[in-house]
Backbone as ProteinMPNN parsed JSONL, in Angstrom:
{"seq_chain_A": "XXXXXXXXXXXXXXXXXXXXXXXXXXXXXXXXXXXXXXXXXXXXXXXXXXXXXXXXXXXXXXXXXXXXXXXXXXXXXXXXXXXXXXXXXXXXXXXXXXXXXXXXXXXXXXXXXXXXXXXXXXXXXXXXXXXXXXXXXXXXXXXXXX", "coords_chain_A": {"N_chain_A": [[-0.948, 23.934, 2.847], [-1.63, 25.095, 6.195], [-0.472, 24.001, 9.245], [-1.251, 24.439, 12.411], [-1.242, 23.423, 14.873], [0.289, 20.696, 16.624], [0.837, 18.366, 15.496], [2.745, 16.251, 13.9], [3.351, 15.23, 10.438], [3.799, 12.102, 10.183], [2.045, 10.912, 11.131], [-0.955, 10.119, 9.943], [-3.931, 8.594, 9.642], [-4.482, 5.498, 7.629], [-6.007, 4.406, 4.723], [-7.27, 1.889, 5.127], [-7.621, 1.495, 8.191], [-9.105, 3.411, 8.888], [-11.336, 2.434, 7.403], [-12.129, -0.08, 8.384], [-12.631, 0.662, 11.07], [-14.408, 2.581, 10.841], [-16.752, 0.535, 9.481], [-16.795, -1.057, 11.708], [-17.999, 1.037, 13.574], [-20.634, 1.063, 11.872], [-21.131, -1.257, 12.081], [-22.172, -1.474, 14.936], [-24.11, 1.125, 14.805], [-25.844, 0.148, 13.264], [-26.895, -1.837, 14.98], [-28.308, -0.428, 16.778], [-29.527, 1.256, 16.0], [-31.273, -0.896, 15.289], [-32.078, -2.055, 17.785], [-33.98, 0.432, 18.776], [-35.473, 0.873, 16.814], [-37.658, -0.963, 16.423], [-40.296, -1.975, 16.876], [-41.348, -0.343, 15.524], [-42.87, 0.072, 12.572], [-41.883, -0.709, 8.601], [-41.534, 2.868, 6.684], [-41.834, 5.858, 6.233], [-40.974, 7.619, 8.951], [-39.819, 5.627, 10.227], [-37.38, 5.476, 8.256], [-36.37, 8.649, 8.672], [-36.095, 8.177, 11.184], [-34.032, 6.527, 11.671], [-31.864, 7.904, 10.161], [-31.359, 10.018, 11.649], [-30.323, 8.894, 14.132], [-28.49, 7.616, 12.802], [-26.267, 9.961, 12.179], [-26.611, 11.511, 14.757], [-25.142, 9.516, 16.043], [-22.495, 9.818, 15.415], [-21.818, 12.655, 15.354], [-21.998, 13.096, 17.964], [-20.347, 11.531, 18.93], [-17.705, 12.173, 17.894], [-17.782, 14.678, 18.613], [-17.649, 14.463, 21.978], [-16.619, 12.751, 22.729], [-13.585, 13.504, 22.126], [-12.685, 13.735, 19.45], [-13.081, 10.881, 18.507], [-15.16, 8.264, 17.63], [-16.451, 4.627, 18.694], [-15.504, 3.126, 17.358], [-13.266, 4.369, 16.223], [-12.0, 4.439, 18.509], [-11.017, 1.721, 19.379], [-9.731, 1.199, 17.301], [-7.426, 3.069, 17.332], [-7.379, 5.232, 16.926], [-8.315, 9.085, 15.641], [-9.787, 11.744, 15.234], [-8.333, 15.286, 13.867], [-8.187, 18.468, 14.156], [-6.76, 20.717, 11.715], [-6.483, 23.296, 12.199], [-7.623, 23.724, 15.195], [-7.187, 23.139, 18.157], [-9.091, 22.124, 19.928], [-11.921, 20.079, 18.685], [-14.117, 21.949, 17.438], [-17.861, 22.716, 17.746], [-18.772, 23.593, 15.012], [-16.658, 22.572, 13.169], [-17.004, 19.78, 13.42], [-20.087, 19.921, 13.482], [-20.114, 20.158, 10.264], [-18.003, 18.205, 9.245], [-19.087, 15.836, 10.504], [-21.842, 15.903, 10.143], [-22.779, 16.904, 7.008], [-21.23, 15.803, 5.766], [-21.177, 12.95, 6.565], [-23.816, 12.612, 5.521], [-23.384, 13.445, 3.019], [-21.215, 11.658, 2.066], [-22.894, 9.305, 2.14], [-24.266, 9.319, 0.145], [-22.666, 9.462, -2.612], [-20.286, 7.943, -2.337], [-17.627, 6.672, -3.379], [-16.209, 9.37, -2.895], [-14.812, 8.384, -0.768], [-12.535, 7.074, -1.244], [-10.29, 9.076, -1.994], [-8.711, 8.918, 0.08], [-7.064, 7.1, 0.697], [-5.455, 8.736, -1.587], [-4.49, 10.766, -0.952], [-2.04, 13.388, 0.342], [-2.362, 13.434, 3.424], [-3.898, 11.88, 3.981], [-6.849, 12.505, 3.551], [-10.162, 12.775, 2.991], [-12.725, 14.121, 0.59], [-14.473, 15.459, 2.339], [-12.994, 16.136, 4.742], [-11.086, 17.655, 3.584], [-12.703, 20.116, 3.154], [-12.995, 20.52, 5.995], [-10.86, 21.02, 7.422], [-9.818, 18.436, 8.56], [-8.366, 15.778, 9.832], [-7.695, 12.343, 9.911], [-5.912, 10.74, 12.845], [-3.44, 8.222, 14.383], [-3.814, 7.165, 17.169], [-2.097, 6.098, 19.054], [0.212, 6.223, 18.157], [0.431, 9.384, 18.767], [0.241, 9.648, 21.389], [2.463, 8.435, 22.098], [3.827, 9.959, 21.169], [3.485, 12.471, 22.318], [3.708, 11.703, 24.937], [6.794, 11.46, 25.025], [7.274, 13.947, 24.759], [6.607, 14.975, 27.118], [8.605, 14.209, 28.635]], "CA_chain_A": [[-1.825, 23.905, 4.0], [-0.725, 25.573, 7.211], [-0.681, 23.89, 10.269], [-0.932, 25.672, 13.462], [-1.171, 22.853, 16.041], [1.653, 20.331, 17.065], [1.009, 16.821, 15.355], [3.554, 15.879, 12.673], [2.46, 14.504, 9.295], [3.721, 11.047, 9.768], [0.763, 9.419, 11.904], [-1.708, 10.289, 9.286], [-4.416, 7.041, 9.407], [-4.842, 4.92, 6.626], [-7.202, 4.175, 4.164], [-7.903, 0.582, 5.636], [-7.761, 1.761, 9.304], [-10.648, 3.857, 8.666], [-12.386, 2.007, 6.81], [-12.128, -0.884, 9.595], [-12.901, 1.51, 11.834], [-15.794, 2.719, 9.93], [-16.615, -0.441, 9.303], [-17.426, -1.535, 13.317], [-18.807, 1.929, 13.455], [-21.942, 0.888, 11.41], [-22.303, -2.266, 12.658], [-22.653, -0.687, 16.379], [-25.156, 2.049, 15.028], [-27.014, -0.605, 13.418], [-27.541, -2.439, 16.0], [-28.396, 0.811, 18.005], [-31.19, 1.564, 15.442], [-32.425, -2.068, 15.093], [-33.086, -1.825, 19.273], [-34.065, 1.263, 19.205], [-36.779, 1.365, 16.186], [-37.811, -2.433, 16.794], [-41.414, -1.702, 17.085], [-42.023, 0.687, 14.321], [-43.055, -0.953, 10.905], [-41.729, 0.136, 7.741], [-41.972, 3.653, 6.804], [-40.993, 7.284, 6.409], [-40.882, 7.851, 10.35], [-38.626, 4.916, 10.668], [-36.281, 5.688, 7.887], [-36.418, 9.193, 9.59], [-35.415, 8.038, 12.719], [-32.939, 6.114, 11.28], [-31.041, 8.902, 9.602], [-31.246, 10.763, 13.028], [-29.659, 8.304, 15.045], [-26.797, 7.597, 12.608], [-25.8, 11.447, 12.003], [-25.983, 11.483, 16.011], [-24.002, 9.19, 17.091], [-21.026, 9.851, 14.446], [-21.601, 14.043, 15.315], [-22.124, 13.457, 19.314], [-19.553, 10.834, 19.684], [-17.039, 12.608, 17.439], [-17.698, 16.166, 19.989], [-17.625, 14.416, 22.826], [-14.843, 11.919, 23.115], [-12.482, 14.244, 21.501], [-12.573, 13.118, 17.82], [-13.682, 9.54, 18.515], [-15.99, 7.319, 17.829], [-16.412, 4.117, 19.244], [-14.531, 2.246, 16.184], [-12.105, 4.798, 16.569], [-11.113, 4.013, 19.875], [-10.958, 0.554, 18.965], [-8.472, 0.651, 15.986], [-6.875, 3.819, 17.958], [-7.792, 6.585, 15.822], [-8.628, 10.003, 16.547], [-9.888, 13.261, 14.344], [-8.007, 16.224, 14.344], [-8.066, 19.26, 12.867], [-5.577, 21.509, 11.573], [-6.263, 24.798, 12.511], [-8.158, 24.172, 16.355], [-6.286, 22.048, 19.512], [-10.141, 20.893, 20.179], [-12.827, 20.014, 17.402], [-15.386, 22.944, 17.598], [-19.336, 21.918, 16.809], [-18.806, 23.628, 13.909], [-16.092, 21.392, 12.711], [-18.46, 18.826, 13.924], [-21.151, 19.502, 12.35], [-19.086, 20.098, 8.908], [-17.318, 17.21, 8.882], [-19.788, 14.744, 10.314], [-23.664, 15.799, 9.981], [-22.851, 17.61, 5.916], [-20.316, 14.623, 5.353], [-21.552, 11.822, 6.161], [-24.596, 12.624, 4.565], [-22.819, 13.883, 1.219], [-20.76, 10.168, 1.6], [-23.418, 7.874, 2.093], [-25.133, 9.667, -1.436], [-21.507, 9.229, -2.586], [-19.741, 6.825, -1.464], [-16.06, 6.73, -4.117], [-15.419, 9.844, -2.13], [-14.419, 8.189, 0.618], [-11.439, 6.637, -1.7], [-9.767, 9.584, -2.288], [-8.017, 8.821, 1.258], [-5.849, 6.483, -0.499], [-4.49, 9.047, -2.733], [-3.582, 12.346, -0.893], [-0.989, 13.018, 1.443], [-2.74, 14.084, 4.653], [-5.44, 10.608, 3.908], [-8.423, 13.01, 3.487], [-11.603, 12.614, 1.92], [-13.126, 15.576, 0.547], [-14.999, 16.503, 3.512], [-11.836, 16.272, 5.463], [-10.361, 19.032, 3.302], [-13.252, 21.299, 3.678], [-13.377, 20.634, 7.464], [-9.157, 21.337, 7.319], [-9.699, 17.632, 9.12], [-7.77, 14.412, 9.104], [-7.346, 11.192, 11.124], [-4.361, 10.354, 12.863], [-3.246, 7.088, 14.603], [-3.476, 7.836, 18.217], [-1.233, 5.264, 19.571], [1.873, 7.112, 18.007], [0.137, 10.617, 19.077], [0.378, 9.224, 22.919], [3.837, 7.837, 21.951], [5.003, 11.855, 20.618], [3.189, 13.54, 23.604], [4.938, 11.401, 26.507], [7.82, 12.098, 24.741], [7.434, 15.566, 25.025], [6.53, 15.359, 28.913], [9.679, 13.537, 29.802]], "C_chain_A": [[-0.994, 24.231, 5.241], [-0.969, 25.168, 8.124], [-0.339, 24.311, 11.657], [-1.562, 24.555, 15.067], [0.349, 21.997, 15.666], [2.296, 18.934, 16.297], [1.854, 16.623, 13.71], [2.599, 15.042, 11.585], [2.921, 13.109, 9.02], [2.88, 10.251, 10.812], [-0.289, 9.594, 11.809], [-2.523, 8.646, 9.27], [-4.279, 6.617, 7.974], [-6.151, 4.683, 5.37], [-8.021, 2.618, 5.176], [-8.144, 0.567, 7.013], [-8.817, 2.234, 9.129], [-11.7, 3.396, 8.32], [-12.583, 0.864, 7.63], [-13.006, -0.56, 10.707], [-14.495, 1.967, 11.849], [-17.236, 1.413, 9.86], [-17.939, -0.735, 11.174], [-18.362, -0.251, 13.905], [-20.345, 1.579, 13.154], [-22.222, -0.51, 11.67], [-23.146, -2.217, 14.21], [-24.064, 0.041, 16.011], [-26.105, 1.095, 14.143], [-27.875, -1.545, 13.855], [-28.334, -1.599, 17.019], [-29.847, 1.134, 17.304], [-32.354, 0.204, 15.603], [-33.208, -2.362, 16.555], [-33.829, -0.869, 19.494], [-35.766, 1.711, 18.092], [-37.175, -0.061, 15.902], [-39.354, -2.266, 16.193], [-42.114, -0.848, 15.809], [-41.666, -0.47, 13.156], [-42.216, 0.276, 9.756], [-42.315, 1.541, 7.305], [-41.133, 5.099, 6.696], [-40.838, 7.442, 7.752], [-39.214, 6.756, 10.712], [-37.282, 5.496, 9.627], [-35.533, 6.85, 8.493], [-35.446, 9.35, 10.684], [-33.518, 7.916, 12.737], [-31.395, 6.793, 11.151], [-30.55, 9.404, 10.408], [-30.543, 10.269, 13.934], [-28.359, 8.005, 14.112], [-26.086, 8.931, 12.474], [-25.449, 11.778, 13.784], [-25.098, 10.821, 16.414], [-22.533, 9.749, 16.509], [-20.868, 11.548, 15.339], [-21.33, 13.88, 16.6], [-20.907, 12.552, 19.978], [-18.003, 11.587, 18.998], [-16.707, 13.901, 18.701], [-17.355, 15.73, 21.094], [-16.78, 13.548, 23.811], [-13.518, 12.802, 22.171], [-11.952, 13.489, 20.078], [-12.729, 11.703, 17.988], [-14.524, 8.824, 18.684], [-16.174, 5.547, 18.576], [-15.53, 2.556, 18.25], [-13.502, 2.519, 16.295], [-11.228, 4.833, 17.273], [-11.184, 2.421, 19.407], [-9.728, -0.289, 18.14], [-7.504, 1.931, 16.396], [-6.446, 4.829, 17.126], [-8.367, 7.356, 16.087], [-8.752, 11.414, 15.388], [-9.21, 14.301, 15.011], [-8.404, 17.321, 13.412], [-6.906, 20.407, 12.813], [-5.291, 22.931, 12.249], [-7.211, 25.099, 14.074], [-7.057, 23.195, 17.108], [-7.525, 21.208, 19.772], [-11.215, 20.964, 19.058], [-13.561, 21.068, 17.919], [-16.731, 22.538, 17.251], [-19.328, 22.571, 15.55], [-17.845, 22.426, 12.964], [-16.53, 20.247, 12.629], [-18.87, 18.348, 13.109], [-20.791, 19.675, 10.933], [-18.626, 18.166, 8.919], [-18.326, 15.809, 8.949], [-21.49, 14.344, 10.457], [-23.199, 16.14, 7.591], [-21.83, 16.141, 5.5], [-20.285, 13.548, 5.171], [-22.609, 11.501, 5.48], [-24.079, 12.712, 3.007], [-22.241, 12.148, 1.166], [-21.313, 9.301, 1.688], [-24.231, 8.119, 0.119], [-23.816, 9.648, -2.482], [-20.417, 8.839, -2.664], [-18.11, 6.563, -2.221], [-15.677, 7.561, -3.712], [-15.035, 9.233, -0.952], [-12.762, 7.873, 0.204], [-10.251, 7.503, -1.754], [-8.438, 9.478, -0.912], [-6.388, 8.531, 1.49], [-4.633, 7.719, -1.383], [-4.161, 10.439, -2.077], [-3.121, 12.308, 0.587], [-1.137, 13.047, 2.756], [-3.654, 12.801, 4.752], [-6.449, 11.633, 4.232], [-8.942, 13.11, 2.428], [-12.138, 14.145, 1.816], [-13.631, 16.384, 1.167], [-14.232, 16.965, 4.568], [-10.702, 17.421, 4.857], [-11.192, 20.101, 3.244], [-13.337, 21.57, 5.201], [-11.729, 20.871, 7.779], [-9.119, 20.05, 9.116], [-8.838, 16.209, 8.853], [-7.761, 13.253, 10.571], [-5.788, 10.743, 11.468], [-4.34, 8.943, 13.59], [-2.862, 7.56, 16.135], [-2.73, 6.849, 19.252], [0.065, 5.645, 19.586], [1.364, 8.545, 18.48], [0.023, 10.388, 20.822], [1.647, 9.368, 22.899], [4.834, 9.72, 22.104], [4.701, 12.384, 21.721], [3.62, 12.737, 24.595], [6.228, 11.431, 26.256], [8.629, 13.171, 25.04], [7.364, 16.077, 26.56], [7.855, 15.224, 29.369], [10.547, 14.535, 29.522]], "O_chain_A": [[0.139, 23.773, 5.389], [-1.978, 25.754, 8.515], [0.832, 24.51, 11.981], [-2.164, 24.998, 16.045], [1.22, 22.336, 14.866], [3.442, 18.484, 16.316], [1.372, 16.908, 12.613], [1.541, 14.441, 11.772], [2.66, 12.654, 7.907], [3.117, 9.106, 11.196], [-1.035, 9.481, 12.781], [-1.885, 7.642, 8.953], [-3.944, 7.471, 7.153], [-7.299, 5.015, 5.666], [-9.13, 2.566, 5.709], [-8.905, -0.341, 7.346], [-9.747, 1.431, 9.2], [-12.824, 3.719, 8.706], [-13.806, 0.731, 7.576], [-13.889, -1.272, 11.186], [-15.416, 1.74, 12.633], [-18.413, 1.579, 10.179], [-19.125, -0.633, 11.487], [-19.342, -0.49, 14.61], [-21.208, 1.761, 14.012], [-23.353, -0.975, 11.527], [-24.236, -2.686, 14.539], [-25.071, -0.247, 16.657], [-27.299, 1.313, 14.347], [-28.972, -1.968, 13.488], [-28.923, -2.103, 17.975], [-30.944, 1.235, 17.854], [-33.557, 0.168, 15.864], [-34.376, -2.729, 16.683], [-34.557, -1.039, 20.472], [-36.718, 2.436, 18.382], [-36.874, -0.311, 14.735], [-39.509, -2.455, 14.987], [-43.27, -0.88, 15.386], [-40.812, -1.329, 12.933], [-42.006, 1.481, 9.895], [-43.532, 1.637, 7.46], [-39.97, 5.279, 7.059], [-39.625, 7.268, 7.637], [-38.107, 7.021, 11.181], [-36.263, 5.916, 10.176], [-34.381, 6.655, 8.878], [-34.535, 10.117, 10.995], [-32.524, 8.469, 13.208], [-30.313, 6.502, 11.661], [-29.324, 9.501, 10.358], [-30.01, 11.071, 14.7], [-27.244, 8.137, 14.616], [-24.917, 8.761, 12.821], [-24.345, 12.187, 14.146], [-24.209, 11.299, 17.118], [-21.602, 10.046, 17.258], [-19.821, 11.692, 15.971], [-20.287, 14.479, 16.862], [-20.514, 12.683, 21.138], [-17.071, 11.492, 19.796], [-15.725, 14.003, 19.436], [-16.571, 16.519, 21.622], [-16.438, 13.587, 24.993], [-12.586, 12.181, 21.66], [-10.934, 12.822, 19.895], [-12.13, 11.276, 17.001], [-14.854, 8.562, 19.841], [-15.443, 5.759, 19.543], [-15.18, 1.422, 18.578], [-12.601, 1.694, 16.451], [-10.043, 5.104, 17.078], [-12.116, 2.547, 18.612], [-9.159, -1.38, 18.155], [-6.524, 1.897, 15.652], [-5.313, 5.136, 16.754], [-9.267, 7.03, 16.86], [-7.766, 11.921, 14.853], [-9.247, 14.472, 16.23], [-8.822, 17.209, 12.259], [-6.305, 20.848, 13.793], [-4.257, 23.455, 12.663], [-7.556, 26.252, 14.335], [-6.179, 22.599, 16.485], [-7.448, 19.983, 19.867], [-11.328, 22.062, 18.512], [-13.612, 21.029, 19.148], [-16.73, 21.86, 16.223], [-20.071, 21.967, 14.776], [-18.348, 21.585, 12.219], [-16.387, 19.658, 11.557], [-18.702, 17.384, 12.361], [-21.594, 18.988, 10.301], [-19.257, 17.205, 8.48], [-18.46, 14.972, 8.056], [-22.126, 13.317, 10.695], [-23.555, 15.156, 6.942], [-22.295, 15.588, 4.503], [-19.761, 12.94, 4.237], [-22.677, 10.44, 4.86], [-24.466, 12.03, 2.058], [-22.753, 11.396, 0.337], [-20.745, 8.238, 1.441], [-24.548, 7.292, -0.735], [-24.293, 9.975, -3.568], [-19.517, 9.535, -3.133], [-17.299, 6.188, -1.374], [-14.454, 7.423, -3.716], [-15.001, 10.015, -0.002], [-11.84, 8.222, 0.941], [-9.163, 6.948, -1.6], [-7.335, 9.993, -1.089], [-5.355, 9.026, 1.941], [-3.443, 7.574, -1.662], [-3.527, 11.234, -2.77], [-3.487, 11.658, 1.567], [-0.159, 12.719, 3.428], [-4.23, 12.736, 5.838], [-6.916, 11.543, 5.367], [-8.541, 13.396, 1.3], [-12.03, 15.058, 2.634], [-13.573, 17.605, 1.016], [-14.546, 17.934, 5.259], [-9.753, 17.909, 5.472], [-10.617, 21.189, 3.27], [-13.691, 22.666, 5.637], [-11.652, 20.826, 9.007], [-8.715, 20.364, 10.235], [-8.731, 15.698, 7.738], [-7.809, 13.436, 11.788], [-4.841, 10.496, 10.721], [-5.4, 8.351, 13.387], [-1.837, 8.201, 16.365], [-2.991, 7.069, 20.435], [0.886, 5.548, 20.498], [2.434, 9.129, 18.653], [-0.423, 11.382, 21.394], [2.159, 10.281, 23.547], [5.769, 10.266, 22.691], [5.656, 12.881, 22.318], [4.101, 13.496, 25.437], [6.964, 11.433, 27.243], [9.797, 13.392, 25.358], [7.822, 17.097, 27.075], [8.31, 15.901, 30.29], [11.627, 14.597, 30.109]]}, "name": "protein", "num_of_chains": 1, "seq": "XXXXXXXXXXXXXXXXXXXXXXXXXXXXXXXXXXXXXXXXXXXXXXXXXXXXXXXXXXXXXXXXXXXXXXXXXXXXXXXXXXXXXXXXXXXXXXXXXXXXXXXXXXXXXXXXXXXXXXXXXXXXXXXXXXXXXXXXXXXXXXXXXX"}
């Protein structure tokens, strides 16, 4: 795999960071749905909705804080990808509308994180994506200023 940005391969996240991460992730967006579709009774519309609001926040908060979600900043974790400097909406939408759908129908891919050297899950090697630990990726880039 060829990488053509700057970030070294030792501040690759974890399996358990992510999944932590992950983790506070879905208890946020289900609190976000349970205010948000309160009123509606059971139902195709609500499940629906449902679907719609978790695929958004993961895709819109991923684009728009620069690979982070609101877990991610939290446990100080940060998507990158290999072959851009900034996520593109394609990368985006790859990695986290086609991804998280494929891993909630799924769900033992997520393990594979654990076992390969970059910690990516299979959608993270079609999206040539990975998580890094952005506490040491601060640490390397004020490094590099001074």
């Amino acid at each position: 795999m060829k990488e053509f940005n700057k970030y070294p391969n030792i501040i690759y996240a974890g399996f358990w960071m992510r999944f932590f991460a992950y983790l506070l992730d879905l208890i946020l967006v289900g609190s976000i749905q349970r205010m948000m579709l309160f009123f509606l009774g059971e139902g195709l519309l609500k499940t629906t909705l449902s679907v719609i609001l978790f695929l958004a926040y993961f895709i819109l908060m991923t684009k728009l804080n620069q690979g982070q979600t609101l877990g991610k900043m939290v446990f100080g974790l940060r998507v990158i990808c290999f072959n851009e400097e900034e996520l593109s909406w394609a990368t985006v939408l790859v990695r986290e509308l086609f991804g998280r759908y494929l891993q909630k129908i799924i769900w033992p891919m997520y393990l594979l994180v654990a076992f390969t050297p970059y910690k990516q899950h299979v959608i993270d090697m079609l999206a040539d994506t990975s998580v890094v630990t952005e506490n040491y990726l601060c640490l390397l880039l004020e490094k590099e200023v001074v």
